[in-house]
Backbone as JSON Lines, residues from 0, in Angstrom:
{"i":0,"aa":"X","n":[18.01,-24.63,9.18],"ca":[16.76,-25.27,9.58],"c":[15.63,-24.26,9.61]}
{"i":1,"aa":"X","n":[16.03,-22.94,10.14],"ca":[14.87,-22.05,10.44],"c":[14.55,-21.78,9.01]}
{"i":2,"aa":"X","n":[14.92,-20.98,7.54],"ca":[14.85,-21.22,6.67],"c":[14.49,-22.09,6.15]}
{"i":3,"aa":"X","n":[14.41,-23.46,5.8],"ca":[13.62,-24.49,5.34],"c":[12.32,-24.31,5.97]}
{"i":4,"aa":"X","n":[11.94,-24.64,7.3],"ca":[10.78,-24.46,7.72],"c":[10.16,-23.06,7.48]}
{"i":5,"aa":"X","n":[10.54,-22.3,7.19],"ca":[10.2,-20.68,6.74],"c":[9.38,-20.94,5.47]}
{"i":6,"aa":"X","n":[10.33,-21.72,4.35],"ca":[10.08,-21.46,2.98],"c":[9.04,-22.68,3.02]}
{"i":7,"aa":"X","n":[8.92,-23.73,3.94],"ca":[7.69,-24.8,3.69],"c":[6.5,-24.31,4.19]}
{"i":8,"aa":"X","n":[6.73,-23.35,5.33],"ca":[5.37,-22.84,5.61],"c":[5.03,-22.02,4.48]}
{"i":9,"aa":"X","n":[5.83,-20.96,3.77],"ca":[5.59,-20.12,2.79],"c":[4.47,-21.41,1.79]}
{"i":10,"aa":"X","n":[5.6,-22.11,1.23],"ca":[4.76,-22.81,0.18],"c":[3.02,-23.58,0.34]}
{"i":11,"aa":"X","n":[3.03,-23.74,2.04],"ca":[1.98,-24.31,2.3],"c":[0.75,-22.78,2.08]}
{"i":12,"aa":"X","n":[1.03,-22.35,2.8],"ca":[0.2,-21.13,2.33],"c":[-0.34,-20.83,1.16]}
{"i":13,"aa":"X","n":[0.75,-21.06,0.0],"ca":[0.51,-20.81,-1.31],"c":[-0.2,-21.37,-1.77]}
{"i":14,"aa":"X","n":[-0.1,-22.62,-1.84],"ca":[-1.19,-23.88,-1.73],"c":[-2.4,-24.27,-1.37]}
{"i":15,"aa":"X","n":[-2.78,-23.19,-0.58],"ca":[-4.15,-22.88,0.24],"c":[-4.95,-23.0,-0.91]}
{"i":16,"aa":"X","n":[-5.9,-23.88,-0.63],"ca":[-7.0,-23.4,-1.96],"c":[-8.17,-22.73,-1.7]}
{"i":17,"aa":"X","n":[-8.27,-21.89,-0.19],"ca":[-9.37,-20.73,0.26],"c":[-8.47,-19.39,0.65]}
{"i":18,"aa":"X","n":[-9.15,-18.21,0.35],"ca":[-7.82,-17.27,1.01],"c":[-8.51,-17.57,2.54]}
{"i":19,"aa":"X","n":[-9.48,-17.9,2.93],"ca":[-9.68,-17.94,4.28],"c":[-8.34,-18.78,5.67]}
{"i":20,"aa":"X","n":[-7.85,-19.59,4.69],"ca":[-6.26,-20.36,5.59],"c":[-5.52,-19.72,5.47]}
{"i":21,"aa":"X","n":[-5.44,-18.71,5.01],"ca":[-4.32,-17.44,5.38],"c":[-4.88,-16.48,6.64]}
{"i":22,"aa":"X","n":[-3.75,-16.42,7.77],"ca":[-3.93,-15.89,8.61],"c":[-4.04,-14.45,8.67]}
{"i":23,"aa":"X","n":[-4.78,-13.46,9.75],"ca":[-4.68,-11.81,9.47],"c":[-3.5,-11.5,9.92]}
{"i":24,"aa":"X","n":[-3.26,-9.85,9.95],"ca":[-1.89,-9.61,10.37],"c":[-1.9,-9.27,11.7]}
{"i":25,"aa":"X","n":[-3.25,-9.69,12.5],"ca":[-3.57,-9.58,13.96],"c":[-2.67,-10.63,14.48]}
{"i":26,"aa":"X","n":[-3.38,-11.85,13.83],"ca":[-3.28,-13.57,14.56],"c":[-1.8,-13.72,14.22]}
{"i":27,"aa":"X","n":[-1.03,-13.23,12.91],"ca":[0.18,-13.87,12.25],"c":[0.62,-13.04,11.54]}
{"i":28,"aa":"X","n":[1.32,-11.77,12.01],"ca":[1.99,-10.66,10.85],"c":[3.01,-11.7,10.11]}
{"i":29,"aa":"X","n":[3.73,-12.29,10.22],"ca":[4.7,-13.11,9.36],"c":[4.28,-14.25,8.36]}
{"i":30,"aa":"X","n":[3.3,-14.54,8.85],"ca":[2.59,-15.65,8.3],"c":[1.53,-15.53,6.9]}
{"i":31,"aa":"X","n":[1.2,-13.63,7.21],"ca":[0.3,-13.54,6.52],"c":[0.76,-12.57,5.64]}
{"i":32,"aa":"X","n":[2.17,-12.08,5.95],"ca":[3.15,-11.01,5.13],"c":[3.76,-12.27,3.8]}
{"i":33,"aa":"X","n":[4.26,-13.19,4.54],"ca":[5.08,-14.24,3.3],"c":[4.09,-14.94,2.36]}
{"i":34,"aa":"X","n":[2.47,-14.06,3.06],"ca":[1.61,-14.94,1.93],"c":[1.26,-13.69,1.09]}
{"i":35,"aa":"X","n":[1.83,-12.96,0.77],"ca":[1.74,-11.69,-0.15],"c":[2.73,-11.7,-0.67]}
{"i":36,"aa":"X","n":[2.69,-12.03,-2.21],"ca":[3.97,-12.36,-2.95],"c":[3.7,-10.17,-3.81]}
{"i":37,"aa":"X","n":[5.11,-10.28,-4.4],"ca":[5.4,-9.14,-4.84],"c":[4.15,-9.0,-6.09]}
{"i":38,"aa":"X","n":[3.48,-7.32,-6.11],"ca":[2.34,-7.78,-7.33],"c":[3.32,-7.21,-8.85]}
{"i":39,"aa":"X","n":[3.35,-8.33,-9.3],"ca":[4.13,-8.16,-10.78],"c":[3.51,-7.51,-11.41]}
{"i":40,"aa":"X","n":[4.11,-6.47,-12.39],"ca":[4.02,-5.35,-13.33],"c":[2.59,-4.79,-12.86]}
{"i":41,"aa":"X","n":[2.52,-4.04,-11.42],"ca":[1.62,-3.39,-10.88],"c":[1.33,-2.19,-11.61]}
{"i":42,"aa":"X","n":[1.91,-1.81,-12.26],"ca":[2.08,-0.03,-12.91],"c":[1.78,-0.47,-14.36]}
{"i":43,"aa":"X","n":[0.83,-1.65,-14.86],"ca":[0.31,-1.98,-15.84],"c":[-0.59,-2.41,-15.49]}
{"i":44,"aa":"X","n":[-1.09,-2.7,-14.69],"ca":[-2.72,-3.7,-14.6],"c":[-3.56,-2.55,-13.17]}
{"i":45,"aa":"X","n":[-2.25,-1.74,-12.57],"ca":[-3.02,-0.99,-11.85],"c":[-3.47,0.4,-11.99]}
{"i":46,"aa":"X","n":[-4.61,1.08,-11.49],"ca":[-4.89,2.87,-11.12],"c":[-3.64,3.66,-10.35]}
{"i":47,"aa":"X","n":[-3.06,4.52,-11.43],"ca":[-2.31,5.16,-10.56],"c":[-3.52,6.29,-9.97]}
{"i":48,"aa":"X","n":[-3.4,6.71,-8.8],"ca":[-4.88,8.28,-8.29],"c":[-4.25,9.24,-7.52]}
{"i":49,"aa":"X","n":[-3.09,8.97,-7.09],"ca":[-2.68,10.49,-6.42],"c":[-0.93,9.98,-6.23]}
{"i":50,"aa":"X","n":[-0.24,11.08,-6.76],"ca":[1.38,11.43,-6.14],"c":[1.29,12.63,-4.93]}
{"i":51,"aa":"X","n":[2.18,12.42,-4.07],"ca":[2.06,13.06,-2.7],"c":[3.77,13.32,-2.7]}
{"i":52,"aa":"X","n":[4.15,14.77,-2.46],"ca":[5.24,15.42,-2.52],"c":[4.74,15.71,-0.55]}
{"i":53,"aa":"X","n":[6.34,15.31,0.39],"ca":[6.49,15.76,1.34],"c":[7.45,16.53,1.63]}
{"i":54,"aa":"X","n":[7.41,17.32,2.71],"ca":[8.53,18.27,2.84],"c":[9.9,17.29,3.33]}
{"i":55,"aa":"X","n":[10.21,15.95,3.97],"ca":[11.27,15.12,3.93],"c":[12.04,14.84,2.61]}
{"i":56,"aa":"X","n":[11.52,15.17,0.59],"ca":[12.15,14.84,0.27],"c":[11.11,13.49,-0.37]}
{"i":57,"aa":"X","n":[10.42,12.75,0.21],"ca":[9.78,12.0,-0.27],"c":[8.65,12.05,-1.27]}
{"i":58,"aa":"X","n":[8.34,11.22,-2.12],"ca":[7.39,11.55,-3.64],"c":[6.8,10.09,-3.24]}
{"i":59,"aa":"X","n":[5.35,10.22,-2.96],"ca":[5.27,8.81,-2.98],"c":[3.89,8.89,-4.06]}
{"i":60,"aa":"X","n":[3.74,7.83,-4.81],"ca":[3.04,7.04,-5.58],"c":[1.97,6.0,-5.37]}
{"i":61,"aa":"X","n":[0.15,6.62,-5.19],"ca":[-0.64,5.49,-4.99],"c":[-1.16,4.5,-6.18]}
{"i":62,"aa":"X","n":[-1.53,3.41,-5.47],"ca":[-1.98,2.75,-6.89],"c":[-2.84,2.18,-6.68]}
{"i":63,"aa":"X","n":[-4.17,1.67,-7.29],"ca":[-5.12,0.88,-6.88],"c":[-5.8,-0.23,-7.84]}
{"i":64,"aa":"X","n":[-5.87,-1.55,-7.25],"ca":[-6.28,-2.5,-8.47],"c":[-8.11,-2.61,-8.91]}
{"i":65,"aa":"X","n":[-7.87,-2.96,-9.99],"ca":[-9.39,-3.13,-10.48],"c":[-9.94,-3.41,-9.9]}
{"i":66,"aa":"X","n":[-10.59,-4.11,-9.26],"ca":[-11.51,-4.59,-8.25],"c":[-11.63,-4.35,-7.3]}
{"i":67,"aa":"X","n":[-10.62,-3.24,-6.49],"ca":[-10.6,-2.39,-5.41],"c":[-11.2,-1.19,-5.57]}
{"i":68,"aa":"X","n":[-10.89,-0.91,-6.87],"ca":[-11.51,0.17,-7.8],"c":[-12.55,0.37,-7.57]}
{"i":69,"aa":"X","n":[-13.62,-0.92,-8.59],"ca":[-14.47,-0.85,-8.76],"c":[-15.56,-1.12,-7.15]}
{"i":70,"aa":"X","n":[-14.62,-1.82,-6.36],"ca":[-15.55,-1.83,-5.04],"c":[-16.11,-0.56,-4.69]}
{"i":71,"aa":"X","n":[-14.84,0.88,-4.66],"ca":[-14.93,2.19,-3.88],"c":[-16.02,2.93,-4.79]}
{"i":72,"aa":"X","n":[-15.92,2.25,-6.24],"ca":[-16.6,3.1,-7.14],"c":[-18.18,2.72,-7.03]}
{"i":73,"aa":"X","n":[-18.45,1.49,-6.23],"ca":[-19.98,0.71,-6.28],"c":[-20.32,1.15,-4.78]}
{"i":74,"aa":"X","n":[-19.04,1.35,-4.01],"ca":[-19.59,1.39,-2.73],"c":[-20.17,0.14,-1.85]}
{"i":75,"aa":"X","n":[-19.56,-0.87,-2.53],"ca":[-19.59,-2.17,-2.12],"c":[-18.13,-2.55,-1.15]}
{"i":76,"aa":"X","n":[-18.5,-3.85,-0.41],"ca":[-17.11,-4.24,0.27],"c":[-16.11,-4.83,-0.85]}
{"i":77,"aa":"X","n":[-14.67,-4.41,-0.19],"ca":[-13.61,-4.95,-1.22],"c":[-13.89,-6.74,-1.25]}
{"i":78,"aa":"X","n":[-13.38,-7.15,-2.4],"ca":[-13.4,-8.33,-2.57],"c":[-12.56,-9.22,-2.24]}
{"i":79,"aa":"X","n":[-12.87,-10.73,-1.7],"ca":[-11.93,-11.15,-0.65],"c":[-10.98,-12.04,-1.05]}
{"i":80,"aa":"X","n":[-11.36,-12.17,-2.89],"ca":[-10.62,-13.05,-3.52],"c":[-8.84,-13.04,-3.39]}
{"i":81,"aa":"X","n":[-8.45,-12.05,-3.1],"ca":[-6.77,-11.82,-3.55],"c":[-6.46,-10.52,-4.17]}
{"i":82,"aa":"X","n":[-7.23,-10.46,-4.8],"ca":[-7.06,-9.24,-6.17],"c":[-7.53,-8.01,-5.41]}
{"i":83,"aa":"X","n":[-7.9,-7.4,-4.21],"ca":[-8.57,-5.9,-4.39],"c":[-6.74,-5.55,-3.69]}
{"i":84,"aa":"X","n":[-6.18,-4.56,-4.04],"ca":[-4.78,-4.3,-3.78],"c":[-4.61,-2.71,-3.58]}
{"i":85,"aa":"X","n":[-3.96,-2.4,-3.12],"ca":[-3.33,-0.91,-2.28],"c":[-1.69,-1.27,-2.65]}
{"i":86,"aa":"X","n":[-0.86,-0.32,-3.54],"ca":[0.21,-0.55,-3.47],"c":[1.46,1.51,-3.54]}
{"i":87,"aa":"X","n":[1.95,1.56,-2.61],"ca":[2.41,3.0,-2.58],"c":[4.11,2.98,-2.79]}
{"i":88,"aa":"X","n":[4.88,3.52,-3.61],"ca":[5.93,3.18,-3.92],"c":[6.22,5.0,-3.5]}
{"i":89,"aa":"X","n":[7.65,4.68,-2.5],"ca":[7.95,5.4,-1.89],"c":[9.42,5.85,-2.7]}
{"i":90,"aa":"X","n":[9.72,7.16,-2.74],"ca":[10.79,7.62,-4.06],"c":[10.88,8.53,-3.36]}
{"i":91,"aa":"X","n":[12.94,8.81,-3.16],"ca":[13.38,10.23,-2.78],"c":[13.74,10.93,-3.9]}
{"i":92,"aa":"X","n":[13.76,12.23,-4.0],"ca":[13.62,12.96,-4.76],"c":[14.84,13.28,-5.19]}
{"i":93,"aa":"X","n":[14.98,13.66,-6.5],"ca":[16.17,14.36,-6.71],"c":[16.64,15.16,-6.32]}
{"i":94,"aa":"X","n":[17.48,15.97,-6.07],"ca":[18.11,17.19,-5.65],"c":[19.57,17.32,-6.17]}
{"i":95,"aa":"X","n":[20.17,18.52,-6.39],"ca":[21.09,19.31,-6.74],"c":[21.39,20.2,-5.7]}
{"i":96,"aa":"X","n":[23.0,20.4,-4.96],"ca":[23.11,21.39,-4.07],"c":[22.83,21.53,-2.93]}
{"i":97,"aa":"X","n":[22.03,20.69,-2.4],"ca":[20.96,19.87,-1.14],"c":[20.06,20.95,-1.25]}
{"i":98,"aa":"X","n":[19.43,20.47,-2.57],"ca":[17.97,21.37,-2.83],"c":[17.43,20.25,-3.68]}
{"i":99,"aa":"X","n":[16.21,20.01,-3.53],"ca":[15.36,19.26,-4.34],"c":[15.02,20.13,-5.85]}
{"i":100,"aa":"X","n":[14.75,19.16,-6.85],"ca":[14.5,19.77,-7.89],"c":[12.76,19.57,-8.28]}
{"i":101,"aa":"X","n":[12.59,20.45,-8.63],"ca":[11.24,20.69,-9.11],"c":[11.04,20.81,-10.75]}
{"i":102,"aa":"X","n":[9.76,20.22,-10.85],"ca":[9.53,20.14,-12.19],"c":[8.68,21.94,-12.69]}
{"i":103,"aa":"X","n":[7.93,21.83,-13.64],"ca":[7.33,22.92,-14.22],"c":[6.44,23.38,-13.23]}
{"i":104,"aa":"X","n":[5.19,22.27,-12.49],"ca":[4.58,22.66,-11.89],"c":[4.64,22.78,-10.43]}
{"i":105,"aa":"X","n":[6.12,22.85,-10.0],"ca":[6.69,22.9,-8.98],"c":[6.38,21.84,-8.11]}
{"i":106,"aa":"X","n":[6.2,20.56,-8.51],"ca":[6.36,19.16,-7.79],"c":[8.12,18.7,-7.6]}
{"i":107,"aa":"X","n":[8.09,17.66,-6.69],"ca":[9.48,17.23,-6.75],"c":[9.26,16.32,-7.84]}
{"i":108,"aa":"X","n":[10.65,16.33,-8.19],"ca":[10.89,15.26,-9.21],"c":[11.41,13.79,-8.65]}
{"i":109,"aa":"X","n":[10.77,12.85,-8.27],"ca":[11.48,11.3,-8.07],"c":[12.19,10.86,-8.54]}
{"i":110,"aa":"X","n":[13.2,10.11,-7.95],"ca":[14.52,9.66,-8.81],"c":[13.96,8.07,-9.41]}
{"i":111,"aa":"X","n":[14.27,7.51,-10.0],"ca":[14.0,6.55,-11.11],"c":[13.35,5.33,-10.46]}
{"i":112,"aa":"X","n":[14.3,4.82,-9.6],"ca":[13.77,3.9,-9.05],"c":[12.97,4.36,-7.72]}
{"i":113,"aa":"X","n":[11.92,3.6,-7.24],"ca":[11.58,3.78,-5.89],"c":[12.58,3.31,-4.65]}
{"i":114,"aa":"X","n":[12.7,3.39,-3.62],"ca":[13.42,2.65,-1.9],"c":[12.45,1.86,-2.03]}
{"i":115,"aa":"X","n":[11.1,1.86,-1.73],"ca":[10.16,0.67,-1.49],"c":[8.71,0.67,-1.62]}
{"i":116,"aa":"X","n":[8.64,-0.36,-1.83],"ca":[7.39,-0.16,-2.02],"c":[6.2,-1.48,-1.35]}
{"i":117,"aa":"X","n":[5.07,-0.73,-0.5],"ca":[4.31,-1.0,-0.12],"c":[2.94,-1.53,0.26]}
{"i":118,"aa":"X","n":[2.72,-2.76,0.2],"ca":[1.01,-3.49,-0.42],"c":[0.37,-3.79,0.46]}
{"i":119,"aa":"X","n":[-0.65,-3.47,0.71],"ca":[-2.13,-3.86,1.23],"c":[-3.03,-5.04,0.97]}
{"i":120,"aa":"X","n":[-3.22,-5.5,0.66],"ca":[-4.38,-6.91,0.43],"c":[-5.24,-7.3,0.66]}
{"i":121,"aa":"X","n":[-6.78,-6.87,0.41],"ca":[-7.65,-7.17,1.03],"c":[-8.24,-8.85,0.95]}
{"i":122,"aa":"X","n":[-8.04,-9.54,2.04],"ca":[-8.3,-11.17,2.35],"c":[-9.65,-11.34,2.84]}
{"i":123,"aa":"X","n":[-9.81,-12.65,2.91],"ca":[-10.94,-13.22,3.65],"c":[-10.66,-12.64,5.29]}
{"i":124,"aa":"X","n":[-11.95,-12.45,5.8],"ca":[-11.36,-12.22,7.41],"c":[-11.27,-13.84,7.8]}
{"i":125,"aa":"X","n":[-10.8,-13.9,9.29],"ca":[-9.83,-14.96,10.23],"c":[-11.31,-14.64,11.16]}
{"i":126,"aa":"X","n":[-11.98,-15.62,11.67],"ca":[-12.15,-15.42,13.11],"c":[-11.1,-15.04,14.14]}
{"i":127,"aa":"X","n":[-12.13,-14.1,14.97],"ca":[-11.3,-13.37,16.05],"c":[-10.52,-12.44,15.56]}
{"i":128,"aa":"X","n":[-10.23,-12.1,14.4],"ca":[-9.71,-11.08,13.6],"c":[-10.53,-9.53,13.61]}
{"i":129,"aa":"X","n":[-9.86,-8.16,13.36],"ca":[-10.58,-7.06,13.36],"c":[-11.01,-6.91,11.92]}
{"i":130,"aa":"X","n":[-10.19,-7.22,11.15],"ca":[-9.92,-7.56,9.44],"c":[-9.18,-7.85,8.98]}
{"i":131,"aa":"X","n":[-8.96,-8.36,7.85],"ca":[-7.78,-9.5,7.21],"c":[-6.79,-8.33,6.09]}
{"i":132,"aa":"X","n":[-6.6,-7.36,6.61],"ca":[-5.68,-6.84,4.99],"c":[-4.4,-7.17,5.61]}
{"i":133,"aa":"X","n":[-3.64,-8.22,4.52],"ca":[-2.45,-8.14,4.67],"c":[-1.43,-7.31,4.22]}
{"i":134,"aa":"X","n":[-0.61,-7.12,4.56],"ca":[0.54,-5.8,4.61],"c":[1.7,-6.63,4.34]}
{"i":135,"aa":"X","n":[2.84,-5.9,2.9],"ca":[3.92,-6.33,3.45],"c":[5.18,-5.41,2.61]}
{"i":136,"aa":"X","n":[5.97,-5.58,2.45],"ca":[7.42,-4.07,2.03],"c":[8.03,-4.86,0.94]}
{"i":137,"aa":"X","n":[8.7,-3.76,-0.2],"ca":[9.21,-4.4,-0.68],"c":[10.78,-3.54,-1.31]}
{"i":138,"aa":"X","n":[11.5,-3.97,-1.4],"ca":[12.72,-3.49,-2.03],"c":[12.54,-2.61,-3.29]}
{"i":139,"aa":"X","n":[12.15,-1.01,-3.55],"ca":[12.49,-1.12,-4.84],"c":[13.29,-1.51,-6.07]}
{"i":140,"aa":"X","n":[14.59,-1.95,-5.76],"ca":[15.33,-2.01,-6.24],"c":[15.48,-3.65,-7.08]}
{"i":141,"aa":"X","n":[14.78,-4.5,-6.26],"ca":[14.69,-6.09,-7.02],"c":[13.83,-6.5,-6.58]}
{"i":142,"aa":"X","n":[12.67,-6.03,-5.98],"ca":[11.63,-6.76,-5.3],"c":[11.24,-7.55,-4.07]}
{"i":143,"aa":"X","n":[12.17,-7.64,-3.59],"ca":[12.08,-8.51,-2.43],"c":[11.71,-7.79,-1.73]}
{"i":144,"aa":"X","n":[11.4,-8.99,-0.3],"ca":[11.35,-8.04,0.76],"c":[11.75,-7.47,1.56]}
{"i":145,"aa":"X","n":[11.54,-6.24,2.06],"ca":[11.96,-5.36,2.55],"c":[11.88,-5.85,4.39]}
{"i":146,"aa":"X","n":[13.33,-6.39,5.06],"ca":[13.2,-7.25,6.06],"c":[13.33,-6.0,7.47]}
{"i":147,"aa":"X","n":[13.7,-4.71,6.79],"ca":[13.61,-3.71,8.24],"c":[12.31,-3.16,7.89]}
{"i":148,"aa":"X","n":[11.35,-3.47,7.43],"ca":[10.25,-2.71,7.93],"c":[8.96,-3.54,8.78]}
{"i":149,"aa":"X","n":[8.61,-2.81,9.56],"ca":[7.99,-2.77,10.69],"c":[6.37,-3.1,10.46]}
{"i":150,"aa":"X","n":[5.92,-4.5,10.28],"ca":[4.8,-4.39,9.5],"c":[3.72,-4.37,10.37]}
{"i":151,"aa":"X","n":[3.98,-4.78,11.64],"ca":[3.65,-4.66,12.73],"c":[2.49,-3.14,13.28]}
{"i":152,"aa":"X","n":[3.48,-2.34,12.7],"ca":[3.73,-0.86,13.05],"c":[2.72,-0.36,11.79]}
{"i":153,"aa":"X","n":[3.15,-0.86,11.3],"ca":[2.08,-0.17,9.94],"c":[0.88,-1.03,10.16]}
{"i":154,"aa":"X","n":[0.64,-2.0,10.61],"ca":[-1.09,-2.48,10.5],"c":[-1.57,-1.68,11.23]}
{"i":155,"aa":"X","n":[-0.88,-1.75,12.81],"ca":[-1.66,-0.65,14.16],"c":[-1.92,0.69,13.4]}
{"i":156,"aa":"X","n":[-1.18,1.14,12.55],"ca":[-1.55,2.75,11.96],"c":[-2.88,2.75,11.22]}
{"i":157,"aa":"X","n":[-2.77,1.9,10.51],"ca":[-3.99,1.91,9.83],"c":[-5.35,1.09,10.42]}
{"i":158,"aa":"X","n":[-5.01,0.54,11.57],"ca":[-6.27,-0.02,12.27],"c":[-7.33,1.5,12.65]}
{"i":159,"aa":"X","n":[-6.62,2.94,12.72],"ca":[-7.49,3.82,13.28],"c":[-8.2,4.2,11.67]}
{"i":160,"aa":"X","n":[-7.93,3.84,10.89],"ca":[-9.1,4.07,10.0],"c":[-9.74,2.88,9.23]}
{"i":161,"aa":"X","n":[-10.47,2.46,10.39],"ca":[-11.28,1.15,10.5],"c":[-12.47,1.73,9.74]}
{"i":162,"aa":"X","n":[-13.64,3.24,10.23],"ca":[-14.15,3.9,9.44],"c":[-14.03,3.7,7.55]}
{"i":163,"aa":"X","n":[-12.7,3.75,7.75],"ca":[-12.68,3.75,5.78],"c":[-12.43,2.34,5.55]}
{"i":164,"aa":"X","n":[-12.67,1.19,5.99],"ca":[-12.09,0.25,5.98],"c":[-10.93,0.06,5.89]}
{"i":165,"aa":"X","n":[-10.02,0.5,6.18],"ca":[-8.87,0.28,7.02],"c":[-7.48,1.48,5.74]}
{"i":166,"aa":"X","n":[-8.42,1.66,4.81],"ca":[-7.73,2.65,3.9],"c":[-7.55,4.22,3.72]}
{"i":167,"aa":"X","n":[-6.39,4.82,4.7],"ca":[-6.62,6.23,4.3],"c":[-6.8,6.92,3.53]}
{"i":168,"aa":"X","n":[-6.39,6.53,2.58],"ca":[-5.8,7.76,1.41],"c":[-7.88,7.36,0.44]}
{"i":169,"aa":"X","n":[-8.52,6.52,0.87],"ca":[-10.28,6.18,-0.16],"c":[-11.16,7.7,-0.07]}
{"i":170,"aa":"X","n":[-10.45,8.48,0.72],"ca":[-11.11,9.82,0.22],"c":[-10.8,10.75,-1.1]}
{"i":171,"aa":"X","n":[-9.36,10.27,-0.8],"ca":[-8.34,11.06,-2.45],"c":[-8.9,9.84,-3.01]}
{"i":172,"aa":"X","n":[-9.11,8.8,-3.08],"ca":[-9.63,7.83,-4.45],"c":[-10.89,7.92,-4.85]}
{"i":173,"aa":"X","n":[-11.75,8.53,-4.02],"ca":[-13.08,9.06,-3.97],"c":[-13.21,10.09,-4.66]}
{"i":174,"aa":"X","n":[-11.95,10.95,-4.93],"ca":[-11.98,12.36,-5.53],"c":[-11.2,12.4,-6.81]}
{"i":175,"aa":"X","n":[-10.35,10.98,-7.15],"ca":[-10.52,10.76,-8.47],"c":[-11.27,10.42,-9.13]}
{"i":176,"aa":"X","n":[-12.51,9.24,-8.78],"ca":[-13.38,8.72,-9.32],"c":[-14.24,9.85,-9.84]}
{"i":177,"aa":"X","n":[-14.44,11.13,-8.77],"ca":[-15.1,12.24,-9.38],"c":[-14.52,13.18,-10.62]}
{"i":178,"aa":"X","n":[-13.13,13.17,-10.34],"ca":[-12.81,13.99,-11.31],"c":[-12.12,13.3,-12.59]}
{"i":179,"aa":"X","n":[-11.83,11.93,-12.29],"ca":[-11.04,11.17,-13.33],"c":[-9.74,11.83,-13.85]}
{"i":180,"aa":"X","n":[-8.96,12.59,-12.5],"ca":[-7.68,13.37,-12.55],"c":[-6.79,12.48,-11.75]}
{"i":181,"aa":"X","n":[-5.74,12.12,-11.82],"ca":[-4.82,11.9,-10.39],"c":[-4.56,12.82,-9.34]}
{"i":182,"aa":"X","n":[-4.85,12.68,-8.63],"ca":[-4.43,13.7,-7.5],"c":[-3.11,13.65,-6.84]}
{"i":183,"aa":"X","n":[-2.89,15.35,-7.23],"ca":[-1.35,15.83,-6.77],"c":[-1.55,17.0,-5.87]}
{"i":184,"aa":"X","n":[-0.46,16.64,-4.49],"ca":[-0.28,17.6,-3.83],"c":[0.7,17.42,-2.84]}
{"i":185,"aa":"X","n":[1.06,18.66,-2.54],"ca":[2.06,19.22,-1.62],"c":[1.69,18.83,0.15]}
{"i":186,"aa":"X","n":[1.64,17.64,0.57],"ca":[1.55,17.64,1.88],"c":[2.5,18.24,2.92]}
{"i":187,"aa":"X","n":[2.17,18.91,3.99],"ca":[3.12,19.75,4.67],"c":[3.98,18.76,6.02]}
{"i":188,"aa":"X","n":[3.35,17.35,6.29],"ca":[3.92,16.82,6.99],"c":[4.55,15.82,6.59]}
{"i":189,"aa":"X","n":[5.87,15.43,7.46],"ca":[7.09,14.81,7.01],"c":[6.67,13.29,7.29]}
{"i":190,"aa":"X","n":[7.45,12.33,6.92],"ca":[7.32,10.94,6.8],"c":[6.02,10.32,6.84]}
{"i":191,"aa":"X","n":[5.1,9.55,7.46],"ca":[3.68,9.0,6.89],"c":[2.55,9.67,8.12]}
{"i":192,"aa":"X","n":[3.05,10.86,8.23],"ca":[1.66,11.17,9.42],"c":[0.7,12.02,8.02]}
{"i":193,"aa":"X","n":[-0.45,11.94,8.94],"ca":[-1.8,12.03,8.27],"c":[-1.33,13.34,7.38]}
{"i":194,"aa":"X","n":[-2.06,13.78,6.11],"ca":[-2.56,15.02,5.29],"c":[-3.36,15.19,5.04]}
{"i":195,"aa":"X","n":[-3.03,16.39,4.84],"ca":[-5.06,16.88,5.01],"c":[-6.11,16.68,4.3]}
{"i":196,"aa":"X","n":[-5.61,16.09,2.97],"ca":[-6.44,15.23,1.93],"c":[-7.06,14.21,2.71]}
{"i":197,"aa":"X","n":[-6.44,13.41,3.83],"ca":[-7.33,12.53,3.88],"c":[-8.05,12.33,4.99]}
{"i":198,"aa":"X","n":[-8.68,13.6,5.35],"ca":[-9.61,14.01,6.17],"c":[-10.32,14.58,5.74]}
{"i":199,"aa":"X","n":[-10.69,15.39,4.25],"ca":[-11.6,15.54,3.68],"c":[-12.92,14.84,3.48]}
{"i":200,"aa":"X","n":[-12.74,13.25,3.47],"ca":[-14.26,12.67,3.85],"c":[-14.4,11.85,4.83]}
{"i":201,"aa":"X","n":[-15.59,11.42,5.4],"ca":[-15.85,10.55,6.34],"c":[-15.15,9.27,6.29]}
């Protein structure tokens, strides 16, 4: 029973013909996670702008969609259609010996597939809402979703950079747009606390 009513609310959502009837992840983390379907062949229609090597072992991968793009690049607000997207695919690294392997330029090397991977969404806001980006996890391995992660936990993190509109890493995307390089680097802290890249701008 709980399932049926799960997958009818899902479909009603889908059905929405404003993104504004989709709830934020303030009012409805579940509600507004099952309305973020997986973004298909993201690593073709999206900006890859920075790989981030941590000392845990982790390689993670940003990505950013056209119209998110072009918002940071106009300096305009993201667009509330569906389409402005944040997606970070999280990859442990290879290793040999319980040593990570490094490539030429002494990055880790990621193993093939990602563990998971991670989307942002910028929506219509909700009254009574702080802002509408929905958040939700996904399986690297077949896409689904990823049902132990804490999405909860990840909106509150990124509510403190309300400043960037709610996106940490728009200073490293700020510093591709300048250099039209991806940005790579060696962050010194383990699992998702801040680096120092992205305190470089306001």
């Amino acid at each position: 029973m709980f399932l049926w009513l799960r997958f009818s609310l899902l479909g009603l959502l889908l059905l929405g013909s404003t993104p504004v009837a989709i709830p934020s992840p303030q009012e409805d983390p579940i509600a507004a996670a099952n309305a973020l379907p997986y973004p298909e062949q993201y690593q073709q229609t999206m900006t890859l702008y920075a790989v981030v090597d941590r000392p845990d072992g982790m390689v993670r991968k940003l990505y950013v969609s056209q119209s998110a793009l072009q918002a940071v690049k106009s300096q305009t607000p993201y667009p509330t259609s569906g389409d402005a997207l944040y997606v970070i695919e999280n990859y442990r690294a290879q290793s040999f010996n319980q040593k990570y392997l490094l490539d030429a330029q002494k990055h880790l090397i990621p193993r093939a597939i990602p563990e998971t991977i991670h989307v942002m969404q910028r929506r219509a806001n909700v009254k009574g809402a702080m802002d509408n980006w929905n958040v939700q996890s996904f399986r690297g391995s077949d896409g689904q979703v990823d049902t132990s992660a804490n999405l909860f936990e990840c909106w509150s993190c990124h509510v403190s950079a309300e400043k960037r509109e709610f996106v940490f890493s728009r200073p490293v995307l700020q510093k591709f747009l300048v250099t039209s390089q991806v940005q790579r680097w060696d962050c010194p802290k383990p699992n998702r606390q801040l680096c120092n890249q992205h305190l470089d701008f306001p």
